[in-house]
N, C-alpha and C positions, 0 to 999 in steps of 0.2 A: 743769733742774727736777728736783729729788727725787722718787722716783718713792714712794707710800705705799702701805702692803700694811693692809688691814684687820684690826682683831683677829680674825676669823672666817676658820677655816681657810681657805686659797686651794684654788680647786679644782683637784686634778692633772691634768695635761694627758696624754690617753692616744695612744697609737699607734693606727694601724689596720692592717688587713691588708697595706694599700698600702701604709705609711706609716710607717717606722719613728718611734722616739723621735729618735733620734740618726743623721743619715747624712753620713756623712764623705768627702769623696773630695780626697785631697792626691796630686798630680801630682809636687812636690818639695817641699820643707821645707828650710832650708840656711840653720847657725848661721851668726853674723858672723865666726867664724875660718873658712868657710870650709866647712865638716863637713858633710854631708849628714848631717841625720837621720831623714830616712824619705822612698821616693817610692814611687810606682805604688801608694799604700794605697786601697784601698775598703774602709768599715767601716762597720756599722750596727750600732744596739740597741735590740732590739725593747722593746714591754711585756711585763712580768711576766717577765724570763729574767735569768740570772747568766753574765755570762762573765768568763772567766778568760783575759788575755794571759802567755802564756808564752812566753819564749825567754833567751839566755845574755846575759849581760852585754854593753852594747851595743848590742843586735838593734833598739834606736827605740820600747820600749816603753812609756818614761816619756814621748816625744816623740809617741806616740801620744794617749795621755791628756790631754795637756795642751793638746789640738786640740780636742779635744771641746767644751770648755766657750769655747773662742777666749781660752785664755791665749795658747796658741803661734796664729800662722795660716800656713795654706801660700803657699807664692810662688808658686802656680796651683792650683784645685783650690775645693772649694766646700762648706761647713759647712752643715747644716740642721739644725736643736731645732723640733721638735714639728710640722713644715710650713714652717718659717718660714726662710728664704735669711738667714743671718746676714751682718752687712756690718759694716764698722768703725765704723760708725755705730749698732749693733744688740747689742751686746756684751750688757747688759745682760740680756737675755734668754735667753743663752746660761749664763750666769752664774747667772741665777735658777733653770731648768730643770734643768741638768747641776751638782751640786753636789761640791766638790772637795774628798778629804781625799789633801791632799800625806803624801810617806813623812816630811817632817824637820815633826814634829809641832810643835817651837817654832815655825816659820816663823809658825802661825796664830793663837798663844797669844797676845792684844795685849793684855788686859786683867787690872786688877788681883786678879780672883778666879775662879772659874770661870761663876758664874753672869754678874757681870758678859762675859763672855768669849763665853758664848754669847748671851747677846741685842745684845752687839755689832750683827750684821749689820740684827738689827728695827732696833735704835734708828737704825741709821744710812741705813734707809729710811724713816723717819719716824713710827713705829709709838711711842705711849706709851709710858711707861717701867711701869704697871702690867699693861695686857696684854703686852707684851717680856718681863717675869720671870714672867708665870704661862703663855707659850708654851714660856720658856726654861726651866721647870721639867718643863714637860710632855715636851719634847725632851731633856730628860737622864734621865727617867724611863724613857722610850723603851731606852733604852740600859744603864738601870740603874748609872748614875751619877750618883744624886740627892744620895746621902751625901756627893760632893765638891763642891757647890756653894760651899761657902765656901772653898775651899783656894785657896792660890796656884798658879796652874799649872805654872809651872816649876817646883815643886818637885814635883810628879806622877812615877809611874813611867811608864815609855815606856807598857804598856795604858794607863793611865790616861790619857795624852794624849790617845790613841789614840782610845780613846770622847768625849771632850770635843772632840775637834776633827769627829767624827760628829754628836756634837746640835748642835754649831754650823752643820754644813750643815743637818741634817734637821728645823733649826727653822724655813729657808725654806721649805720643804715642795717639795724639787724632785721633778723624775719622774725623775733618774737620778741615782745615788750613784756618782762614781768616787774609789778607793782607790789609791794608789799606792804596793805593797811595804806595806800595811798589817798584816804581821807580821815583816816587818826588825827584829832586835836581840832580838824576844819570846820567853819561855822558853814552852816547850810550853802551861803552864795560863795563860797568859795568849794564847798566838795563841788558844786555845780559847776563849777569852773574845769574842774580834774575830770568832771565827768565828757562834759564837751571836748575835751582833749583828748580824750581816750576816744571816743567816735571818730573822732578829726583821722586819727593815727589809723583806725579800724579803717575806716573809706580806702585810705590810701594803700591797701594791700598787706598791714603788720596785723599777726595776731598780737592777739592779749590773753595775759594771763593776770589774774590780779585776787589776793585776799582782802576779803573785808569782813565786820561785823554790822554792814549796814546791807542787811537782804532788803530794804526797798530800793536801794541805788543795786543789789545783784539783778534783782529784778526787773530791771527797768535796761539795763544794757547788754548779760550774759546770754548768749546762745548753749551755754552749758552750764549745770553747777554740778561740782564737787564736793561731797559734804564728809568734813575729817571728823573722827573720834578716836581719842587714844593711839593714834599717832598710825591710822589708818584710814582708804578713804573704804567710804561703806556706802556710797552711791555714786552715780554717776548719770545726770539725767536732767531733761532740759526744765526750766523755771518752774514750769505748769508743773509738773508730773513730781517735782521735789516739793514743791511750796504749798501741797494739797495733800500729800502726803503725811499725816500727824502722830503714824507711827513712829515715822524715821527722824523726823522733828526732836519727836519727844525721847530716841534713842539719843539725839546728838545735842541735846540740850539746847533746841533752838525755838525762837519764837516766829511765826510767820510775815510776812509781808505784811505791811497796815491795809493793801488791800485785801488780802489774803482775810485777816482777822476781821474787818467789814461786810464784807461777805458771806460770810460763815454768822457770826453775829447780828447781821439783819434777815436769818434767813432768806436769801436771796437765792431762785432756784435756777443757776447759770449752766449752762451746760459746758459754756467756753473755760468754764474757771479763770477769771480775769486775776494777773499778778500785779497790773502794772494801772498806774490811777490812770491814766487815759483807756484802758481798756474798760474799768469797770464804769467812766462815764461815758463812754460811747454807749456799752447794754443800756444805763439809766436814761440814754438820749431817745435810744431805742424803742423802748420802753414807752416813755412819755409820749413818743411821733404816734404812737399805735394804739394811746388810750384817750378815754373822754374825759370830760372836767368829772366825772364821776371816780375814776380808777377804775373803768371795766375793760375790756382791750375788745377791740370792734375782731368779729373773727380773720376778715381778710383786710387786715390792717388797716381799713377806709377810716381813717377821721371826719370824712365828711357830716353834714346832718342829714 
């Protein structure tokens, strides 16, 4: 039976203290050739937080994601969205809650313009075709990509996809948004672009989940990072406490933040450990307010003469 979502916003399903959004536990995971990709994972995603999975090519982090919402399922091990014990039988709901933007943006493109495109998912749960295009307008406005409603999608630039395959989730109205490498291929002002959309979403009450290989953009938006190797996560901990850490770096075959590497490289003796470039020129702003044209710093901060 089609399941029908009313034209009136659904209401988002929150976490509680108890209770994350998303909780995950895969025992093993193991493609048809064979491949383990990912065991001993325990993973949760609370309300209202951004995390960020990191690690090198390989580490299980696409195979992490795609557990979430029960595309992949484990070969032991046990999915829950919003309270609820997802079963093979329950997919749907996982599907609704946890919304998915794959890295290979054609993958989601199925229709012939964009607005078609994104009310795709309403109409094919049963929802009019006149509240479907004025959700689907409202879901690209969200994102500020209402000017491409008429375009063909495949002829989109990779952003461009990129947001269009965002209001296609976020017109189901799930409680978690996961990205997958949602700035792979993007030139600077355009990850910029994916980045301020992702805040946009964060404000309004969704979490995020999202992989990348760019820990300056994890660092600049995650309230959590997750950092995978070999198809395990092996921390779990916020920017600061991951990005300064050079054991676990050099475990996971990762390079730090360019603040991160500036810092450490000018010996700079911060106590705050700044991740993110506006934190390390605020200290340097700091810094300069408190010293003379000499470089000595007056003891009670007076720059006066």
């Amino acid at each position: 039976m089609t399941e029908t979502i009313d034209s009136e916003p659904l209401e988002r399903s929150t976490g509680t203290d108890d209770e994350p959004l998303v909780s995950l536990w895969c025992e093993s995971h193991t493609y048809p050739d064979g491949t383990i990709g990912m065991h001993d994972v325990e993973f949760a995603v609370h309300a209202d937080e951004v995390v960020a999975l990191v690690g090198a090519n390989g580490s299980g982090k696409s195979t992490l994601l795609e557990h979430l919402n029960a595309t992949l399922t484990p070969d032991e091990g046990e999915l829950r969205v919003t309270g609820r014990r997802i079963t093979g039988n329950d997919t749907a709901h996982a599907r609704r809650e946890v919304g998915f933007v794959f890295q290979d943006a054609d993958s989601q493109l199925v229709a012939p313009t964009v607005l078609d495109d994104v009310m795709f998912g309403l109409q094919n749960n049963g929802l009019p075709a006149d509240d479907a295009k004025k959700r689907a307008r409202e879901a690209l406005a969200t994102v500020d990509a209402g000017h491409l409603e008429g375009r063909i999608p495949h002829y989109l630039s990779g952003g461009e996809k990129r947001l269009v395959g965002l209001a296609g989730v976020l017109v189901l109205e799930p409680s978690v948004v996961v990205l997958d490498e949602p700035f792979a291929g993007l030139d600077p002002e355009r990850s910029r672009l994916v980045v301020e959309r992702i805040r946009r979403i964060h404000a309004e009450g969704i979490s995020v989940v999202l992989s990348t290989h760019d820990l300056d953009i994890a660092a600049e938006i995650a309230d959590r990072i997750c950092v995978m190797s070999e198809g395990n996560v092996i921390d779990n901990r916020s920017p600061r406490e991951v990005f300064y850490d050079e054991d676990l770096l050099t475990e996971a075959n990762l390079h730090p933040p360019s603040t991160v590497r500036i810092t450490r490289d000018a010996g700079l003796d911060i106590g705050s450990q700044p991740v993110t470039e506006a934190e390390l020129v605020t200290f340097l702003d700091q810094q300069s307010a408190t010293t003379d044209g000499s470089g000595l710093a007056h003891p009670d901060g007076d720059t006066s003469d």
